[in-house]
C-alpha positions as CSV (number, residue, x, y, z in Angstrom):
1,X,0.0,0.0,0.0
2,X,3.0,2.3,1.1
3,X,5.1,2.0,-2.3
4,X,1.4,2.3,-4.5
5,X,-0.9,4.5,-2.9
6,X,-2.8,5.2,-5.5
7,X,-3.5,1.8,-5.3
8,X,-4.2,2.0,-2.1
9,X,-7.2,5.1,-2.6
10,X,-8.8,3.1,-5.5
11,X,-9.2,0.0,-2.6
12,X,-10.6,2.4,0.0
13,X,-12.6,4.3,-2.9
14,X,-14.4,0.8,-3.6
15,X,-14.7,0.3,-0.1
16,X,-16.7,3.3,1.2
17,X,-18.6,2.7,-2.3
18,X,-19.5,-0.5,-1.4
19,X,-21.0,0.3,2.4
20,X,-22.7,2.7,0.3
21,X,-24.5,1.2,-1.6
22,X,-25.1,-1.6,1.2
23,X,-26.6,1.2,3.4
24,X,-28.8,2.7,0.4
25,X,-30.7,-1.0,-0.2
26,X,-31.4,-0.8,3.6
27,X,-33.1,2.9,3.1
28,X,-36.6,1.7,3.0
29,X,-36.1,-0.2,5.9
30,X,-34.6,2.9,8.0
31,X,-38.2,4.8,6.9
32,X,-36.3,6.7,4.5
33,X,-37.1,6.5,-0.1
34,X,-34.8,3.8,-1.8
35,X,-32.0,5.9,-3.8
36,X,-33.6,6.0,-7.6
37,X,-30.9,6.9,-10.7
38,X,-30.4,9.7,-9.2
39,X,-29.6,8.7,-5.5
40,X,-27.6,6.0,-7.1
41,X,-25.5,8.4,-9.3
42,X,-24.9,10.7,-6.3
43,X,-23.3,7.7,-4.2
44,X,-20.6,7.6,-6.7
45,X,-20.4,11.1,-7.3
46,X,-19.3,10.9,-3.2
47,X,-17.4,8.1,-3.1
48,X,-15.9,7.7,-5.8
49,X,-13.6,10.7,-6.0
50,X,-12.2,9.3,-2.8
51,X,-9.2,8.3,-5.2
52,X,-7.8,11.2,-5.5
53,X,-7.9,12.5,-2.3
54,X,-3.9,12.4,-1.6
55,X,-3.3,14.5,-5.0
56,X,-6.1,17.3,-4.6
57,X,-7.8,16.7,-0.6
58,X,-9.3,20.1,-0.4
59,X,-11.2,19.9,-3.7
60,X,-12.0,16.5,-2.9
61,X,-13.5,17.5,0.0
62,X,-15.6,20.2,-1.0
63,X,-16.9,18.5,-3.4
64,X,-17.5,15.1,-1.9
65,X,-19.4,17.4,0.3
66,X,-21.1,19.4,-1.9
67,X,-22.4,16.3,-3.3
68,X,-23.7,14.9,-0.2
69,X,-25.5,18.4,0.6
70,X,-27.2,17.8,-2.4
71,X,-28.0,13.7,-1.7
72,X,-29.7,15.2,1.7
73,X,-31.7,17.8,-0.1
74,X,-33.3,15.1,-2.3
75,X,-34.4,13.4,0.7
76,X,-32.5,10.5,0.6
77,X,-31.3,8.8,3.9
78,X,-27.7,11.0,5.1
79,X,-25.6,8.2,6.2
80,X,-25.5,6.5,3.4
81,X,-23.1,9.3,1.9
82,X,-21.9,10.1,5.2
83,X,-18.2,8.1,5.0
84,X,-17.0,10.0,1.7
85,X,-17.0,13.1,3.8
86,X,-15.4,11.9,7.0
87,X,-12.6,10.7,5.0
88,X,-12.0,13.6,2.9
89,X,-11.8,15.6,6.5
90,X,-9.3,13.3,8.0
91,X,-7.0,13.4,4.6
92,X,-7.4,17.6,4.5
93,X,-6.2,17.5,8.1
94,X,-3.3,14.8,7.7
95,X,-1.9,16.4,4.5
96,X,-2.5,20.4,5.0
97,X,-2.2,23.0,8.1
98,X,-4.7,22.9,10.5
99,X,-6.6,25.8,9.7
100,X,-7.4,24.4,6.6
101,X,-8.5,21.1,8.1
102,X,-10.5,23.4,10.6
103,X,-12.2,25.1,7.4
104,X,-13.1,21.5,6.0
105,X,-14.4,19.9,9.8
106,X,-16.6,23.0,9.5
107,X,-18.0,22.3,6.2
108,X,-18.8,18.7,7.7
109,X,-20.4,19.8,10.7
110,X,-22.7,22.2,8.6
111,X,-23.7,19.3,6.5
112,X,-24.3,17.4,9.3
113,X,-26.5,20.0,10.9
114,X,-28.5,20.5,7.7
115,X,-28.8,16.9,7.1
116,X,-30.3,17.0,10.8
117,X,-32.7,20.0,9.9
118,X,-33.7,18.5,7.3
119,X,-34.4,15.0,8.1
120,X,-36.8,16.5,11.2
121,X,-34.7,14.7,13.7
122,X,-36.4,14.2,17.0
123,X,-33.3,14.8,18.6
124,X,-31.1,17.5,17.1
125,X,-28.9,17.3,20.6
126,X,-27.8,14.4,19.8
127,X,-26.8,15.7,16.1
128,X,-25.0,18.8,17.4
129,X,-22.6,16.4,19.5
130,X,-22.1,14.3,16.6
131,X,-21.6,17.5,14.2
132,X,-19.2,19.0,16.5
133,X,-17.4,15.6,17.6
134,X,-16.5,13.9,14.7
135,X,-14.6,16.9,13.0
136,X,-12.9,17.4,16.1
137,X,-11.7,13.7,16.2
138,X,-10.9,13.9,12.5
139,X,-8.8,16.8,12.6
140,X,-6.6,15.4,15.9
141,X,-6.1,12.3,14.1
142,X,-5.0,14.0,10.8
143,X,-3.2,16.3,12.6
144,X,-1.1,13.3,14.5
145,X,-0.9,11.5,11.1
146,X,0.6,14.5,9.4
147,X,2.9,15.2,12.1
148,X,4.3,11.3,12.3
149,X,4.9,11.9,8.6
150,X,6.9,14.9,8.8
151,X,9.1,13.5,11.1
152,X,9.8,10.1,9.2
153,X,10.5,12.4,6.4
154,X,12.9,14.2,8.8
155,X,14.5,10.8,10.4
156,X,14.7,9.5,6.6
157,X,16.8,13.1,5.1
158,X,19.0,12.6,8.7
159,X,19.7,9.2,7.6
160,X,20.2,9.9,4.0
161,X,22.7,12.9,5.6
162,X,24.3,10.9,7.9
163,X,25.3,8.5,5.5
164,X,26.3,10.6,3.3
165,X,28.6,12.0,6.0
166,X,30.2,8.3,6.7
167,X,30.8,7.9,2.8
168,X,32.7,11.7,3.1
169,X,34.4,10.7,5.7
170,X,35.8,7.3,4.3
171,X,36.8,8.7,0.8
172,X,38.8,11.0,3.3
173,X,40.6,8.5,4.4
174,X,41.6,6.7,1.8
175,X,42.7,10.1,0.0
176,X,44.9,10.9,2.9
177,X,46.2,6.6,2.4
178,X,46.4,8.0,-1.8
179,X,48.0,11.0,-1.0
180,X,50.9,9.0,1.4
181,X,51.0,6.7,-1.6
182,X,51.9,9.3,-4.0
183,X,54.3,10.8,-1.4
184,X,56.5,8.1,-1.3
185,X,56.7,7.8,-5.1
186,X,57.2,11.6,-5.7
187,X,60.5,10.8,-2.9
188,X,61.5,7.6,-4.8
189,X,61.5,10.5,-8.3
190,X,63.3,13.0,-6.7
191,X,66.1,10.4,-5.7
192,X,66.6,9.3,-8.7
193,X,66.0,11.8,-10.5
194,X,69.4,13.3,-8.2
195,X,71.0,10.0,-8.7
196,X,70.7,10.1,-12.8
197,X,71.8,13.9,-12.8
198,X,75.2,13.1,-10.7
199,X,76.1,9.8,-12.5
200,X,74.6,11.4,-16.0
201,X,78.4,11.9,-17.4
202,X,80.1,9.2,-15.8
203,X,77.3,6.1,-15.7
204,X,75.2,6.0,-18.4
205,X,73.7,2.4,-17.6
206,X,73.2,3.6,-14.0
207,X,71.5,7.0,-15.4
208,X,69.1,5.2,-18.1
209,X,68.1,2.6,-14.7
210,X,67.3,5.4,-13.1
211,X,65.3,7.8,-15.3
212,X,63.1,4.1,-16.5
213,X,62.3,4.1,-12.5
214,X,61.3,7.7,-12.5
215,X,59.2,7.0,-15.7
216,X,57.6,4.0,-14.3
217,X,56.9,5.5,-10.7
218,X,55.5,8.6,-11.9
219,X,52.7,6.6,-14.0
220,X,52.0,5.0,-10.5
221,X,52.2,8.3,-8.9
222,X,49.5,9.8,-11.9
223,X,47.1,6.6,-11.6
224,X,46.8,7.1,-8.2
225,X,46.6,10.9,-9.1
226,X,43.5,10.1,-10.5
227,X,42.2,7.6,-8.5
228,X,42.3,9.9,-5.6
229,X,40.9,12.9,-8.1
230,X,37.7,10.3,-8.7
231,X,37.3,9.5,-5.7
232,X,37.3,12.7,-4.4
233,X,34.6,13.6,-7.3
234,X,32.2,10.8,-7.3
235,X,28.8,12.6,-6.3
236,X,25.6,12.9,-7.2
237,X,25.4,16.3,-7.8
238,X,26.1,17.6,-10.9
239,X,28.3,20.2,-9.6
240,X,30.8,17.7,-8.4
241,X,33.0,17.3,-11.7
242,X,32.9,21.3,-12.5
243,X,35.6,23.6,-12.4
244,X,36.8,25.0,-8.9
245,X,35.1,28.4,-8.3
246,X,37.9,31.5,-7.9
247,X,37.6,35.0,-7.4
248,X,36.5,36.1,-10.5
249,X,33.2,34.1,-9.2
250,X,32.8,36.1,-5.9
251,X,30.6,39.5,-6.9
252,X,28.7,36.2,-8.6
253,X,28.6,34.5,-5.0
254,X,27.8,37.6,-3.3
255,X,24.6,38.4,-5.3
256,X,23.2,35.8,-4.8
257,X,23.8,35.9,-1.2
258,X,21.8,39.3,-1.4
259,X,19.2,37.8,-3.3
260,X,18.5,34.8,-0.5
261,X,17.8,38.4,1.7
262,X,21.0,39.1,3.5
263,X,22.0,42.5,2.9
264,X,25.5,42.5,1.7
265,X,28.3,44.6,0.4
266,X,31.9,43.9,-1.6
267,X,34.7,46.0,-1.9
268,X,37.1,45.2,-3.5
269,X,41.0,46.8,-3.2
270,X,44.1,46.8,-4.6
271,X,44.8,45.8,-8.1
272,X,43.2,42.6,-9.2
273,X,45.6,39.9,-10.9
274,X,46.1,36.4,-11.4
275,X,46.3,34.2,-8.3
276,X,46.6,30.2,-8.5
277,X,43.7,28.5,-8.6
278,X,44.0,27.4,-4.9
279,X,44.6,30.0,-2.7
280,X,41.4,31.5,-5.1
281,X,39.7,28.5,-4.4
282,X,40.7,29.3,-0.3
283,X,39.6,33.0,-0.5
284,X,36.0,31.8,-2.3
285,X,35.1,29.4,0.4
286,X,35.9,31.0,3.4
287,X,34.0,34.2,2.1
288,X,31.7,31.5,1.3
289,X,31.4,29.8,4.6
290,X,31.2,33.2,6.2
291,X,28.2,34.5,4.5
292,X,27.0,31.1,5.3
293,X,27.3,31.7,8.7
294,X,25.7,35.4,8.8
295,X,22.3,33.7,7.4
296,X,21.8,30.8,9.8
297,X,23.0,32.9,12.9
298,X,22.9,36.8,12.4
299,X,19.2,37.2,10.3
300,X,18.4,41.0,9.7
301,X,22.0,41.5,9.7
302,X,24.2,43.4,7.2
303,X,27.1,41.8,5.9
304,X,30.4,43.5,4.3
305,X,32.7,41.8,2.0
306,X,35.9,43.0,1.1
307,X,39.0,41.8,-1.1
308,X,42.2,43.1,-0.8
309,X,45.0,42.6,-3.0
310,X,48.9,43.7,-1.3
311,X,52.0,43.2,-1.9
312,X,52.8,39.7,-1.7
313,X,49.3,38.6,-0.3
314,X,45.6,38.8,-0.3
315,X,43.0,38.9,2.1
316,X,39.5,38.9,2.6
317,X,37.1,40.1,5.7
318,X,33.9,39.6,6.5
319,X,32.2,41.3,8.7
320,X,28.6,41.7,9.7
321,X,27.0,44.0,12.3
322,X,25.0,43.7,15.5
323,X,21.7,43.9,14.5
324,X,20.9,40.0,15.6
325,X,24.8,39.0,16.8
326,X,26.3,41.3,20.0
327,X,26.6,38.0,21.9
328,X,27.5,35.8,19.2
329,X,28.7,32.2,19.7
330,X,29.6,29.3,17.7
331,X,26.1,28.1,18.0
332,X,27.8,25.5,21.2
333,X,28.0,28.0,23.8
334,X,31.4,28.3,23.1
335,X,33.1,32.1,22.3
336,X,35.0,32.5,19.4
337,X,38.6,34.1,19.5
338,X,38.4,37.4,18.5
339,X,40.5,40.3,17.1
340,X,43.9,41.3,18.9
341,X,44.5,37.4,20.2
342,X,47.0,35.1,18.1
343,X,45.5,35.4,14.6
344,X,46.7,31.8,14.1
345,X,43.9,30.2,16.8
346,X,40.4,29.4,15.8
347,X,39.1,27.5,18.9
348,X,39.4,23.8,18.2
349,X,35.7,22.9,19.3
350,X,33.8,25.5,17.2
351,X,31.6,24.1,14.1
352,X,32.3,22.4,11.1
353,X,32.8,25.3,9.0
354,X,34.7,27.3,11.0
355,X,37.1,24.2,10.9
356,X,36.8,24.0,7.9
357,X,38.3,27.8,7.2
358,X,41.3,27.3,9.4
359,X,42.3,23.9,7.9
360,X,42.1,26.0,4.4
361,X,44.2,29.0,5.7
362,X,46.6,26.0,7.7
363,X,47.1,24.6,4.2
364,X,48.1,27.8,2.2
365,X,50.2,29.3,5.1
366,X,47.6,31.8,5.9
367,X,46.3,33.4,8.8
368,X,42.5,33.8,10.1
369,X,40.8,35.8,12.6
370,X,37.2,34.8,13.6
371,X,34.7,35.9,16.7
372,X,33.1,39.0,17.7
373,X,34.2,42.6,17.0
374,X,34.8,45.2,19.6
375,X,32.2,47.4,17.4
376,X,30.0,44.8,17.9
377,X,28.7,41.7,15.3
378,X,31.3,39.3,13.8
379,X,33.9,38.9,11.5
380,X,36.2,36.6,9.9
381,X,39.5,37.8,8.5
382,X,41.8,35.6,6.3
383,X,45.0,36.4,4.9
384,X,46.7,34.4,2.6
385,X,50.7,34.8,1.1
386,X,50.9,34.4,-2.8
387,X,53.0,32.1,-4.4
388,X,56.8,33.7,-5.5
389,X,55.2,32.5,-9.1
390,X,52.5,35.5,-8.8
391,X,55.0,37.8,-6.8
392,X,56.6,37.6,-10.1
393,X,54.6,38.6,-12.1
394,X,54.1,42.2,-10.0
395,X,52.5,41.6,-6.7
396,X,56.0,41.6,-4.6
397,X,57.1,45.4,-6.5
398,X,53.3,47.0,-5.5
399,X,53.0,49.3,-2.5
C-alpha cells in the first residue's frame, strides 16, 4: 500500500462505495425513499472521488461534500453518503495546516447540521454532539498523522545525511592513504631523478636505470593521481565534476547571497591579478562559509565583503554588524577568539565550518581571525601569502 498509494485510494474508494450502496438497499427499511438513478449516481459522485484525495484533498473535500448536501436535499437517507465526507476531512487534516483542516471539519459539521434539519430529527442534541465531535476527532487524528509523517520524512533526510557524511568521511581517508601513496613515489622521483643527474656523465647504464624508474613511478604516482581525483569527485550532484570556483566568481557568489535576503556589500581593493587557482579556491570558500554563517545565525544583519589585493598577499574580511549578533557564539555556547589574540587560533571545538576555514588558511600558510568585533557583530578575517610565481609577475614590487 505504502510504495502504490494510488492503489491504495482506488481500494478504500471501492470500499466506502461499497457500504454505500449496502446502506442505500437498507433505506426503505430505516423509513427513508430507496436511492432511484439519481440517489444511485450521487453515491458515486461521493465516493468515488475518494481516489484522489492524496493529490487534490481540499477539492476532494468540498466536493464530496457538496455532493452529499445535495444527496440530503433530495431526501435520501444521510448516512448512506456520510463516510466520503469523514474521510476527505481526516486526509485535508493529515496532509495540509490545520486551519485548513478546521475550514473542512466545519464544512462537515454544517452538513451534518443541515442533514439533521432536514431529516426532522427528534433529537437535534444528539446531532450537534455528533456535528461537533466527529470533525474534532478527525482533525486530531489528521493532525497526529501528518505530524508522524513529517518527522519520518525528517529521520529519513538525517539518515540519508548521515550517511552521506560516513561515505565523506571514508573517501577522506583513503585520499589521505592516496596521498601518502603518492608521497612516497614523488620521494623515490626525486632520488633518482638526483641520482641520474650526478652519474649522467660518468654512468650511463646507471643514469638510463634510473630515469626508466622515475618514468615507471610517476605513472603509478599519476594513476593514483586520478584515483584519488575520482574518488574525491564521485557525487551525485552535478556540480561535483565542475571547475573550482575563484575570485572572478565572488561578486557572482555575493549576489546571490543578497538575493537569498541578506543585505551585503563587496569591496574590493588593490589591483586585481592572477592568483593560483587554490589560494582563489581558499579565498571563495571561506568568504563563502562566512556569509553562510551570517544567514543561519545573524538574520536581519548586514554583511560587508571585502578583497584586498597587497604586496605579496591577499586577504579577505567579512564582517557583519550587530543587529541579531552582540553576543554571538559558535552556535555551542562556546566564544569564538576574537580580534587582537593570536590570529593563528580558531578554537578547536567550534563548528564544522569554522574548521573547515582554518584547515584552508593552515594549508596555504595563511592566517585567520574569527569571533566577535569590539564594534560589535562578527567577523572573519583571512590572509593568505601568494606564491613567488604571482609575486613575479608584479604583486612583490606594488606598495
Amino acid at each position: 500500500m505504502r510504495s502504490h498509494p494510488l492503489a491504495a485510494d482506488v481500494v478504500i474508494a471501492l470500499a466506502l462505495t461499497t457500504v454505500a450502496l449496502l446502506l442505500g438497499t437498507e433505506s426503505a427499511d430505516q423509513g427513508w425513499p430507496e436511492p432511484d438513478a439519481l440517489g444511485w449516481t450521487l453515491v458515486g459522485l461521493v465516493n468515488v472521488p475518494v481516489v484522489l484525495r492524496t493529490k487534490a484533498p481540499v477539492a476532494v473535500c468540498l466536493f464530496s461534500h457538496a455532493c452529499w448536501a445535495v444527496y440530503v436535499t433530495a431526501g435520501y437517507w444521510p448516512v448512506v453518503n456520510s463516510l466520503g465526507p469523514l474521510l476527505a476531512v481526516y486526509t485535508v487534516a493529515s496532509l495540509r495546516p490545520l486551519r485548513v483542516a478546521a475550514a473542512c471539519g466545519a464544512l462537515l459539521a454544517a452538513v451534518w447540521v443541515y442533514a439533521g434539519l432536514v431529516s426532522d430529527s427528534s433529537n437535534m442534541a444528539s446531532v450537534v454532539a455528533q456535528a461537533v465531535g466527529f470533525p474534532l476527532v478527525l482533525c486530531r487524528f489528521g493532525s497526529t498523522a501528518r505530524k508522524a509523517a513529517e518527522l519520518a520524512r525528517q529521520l529519513r533526510a538525517e539518515q540519508a545525511d548521515r550517511a552521506r557524511r560516513e561515505v565523506a568521511g571514508e573517501r577522506v581517508r583513503i585520499a589521505r592513504e592516496l596521498h601518502d601513496v603518492v608521497a612516497h613515489h614523488m620521494a623515490v622521483i626525486n632520488v633518482q631523478a638526483g641520482l641520474a643527474r650526478f652519474v649522467f656523465d660518468s654512468d650511463a647504464p646507471t643514469a638510463r636505470e634510473a630515469l626508466g624508474t622515475i618514468a615507471a613511478t610517476s605513472g603509478e604516482a599519476l594513476a593514483e593521481l586520478r584515483r584519488m581525483l575520482g574518488l574525491l569527485r564521485a557525487d551525485d550532484t552535478p556540480d561535483a565534476v565542475g571547475p573550482a570556483p575563484g575570485l572572478d566568481q565572488l561578486a557572482e557568489m555575493v549576489a546571490r547571497v543578497g538575493a537569498g535576503g541578506l543585505p551585503v556589500t563587496l569591496t574590493v581593493t588593490g589591483e586585481p591579478r592572477p592568483l593560483p587557482p587554490g589560494v582563489e579556491l581558499c579565498v571563495y570558500r571561506v568568504a563563502q562559509e562566512a556569509l553562510t554563517n551570517v544567514l543561519k545565525h545573524a538574520p536581519g544583519a548586514r554583511a560587508e565583503v571585502e578583497l584586498t589585493y597587497r604586496a605579496g598577499e591577499i586577504a579577505v574580511s567579512v564582517v557583519n554588524d550587530a543587529a541579531h549578533d552582540g553576543r554571538r557564539t559558535d552556535g555551542k555556547g562556546i566564544r569564538l577568539t576574537g580580534r587582537g589574540v593570536n590570529p593563528d587560533s580558531v578554537p578547536p571545538h567550534t563548528g564544522h565550518g569554522l574548521i573547515g576555514m582554518r584547515e584552508r588558511a593552515k594549508l596555504y600558510g595563511g592566517t585567520i581571525v574569527v569571533g566577535p568585533r569590539r564594534e560589535g557583530g562578527f567577523g572573519v578575517q583571512l590572509t593568505l601569502p601568494t606564491s613567488s610565481q604571482a609575486a613575479r609577475r608584479g604583486d612583490a614590487d606594488r606598495p
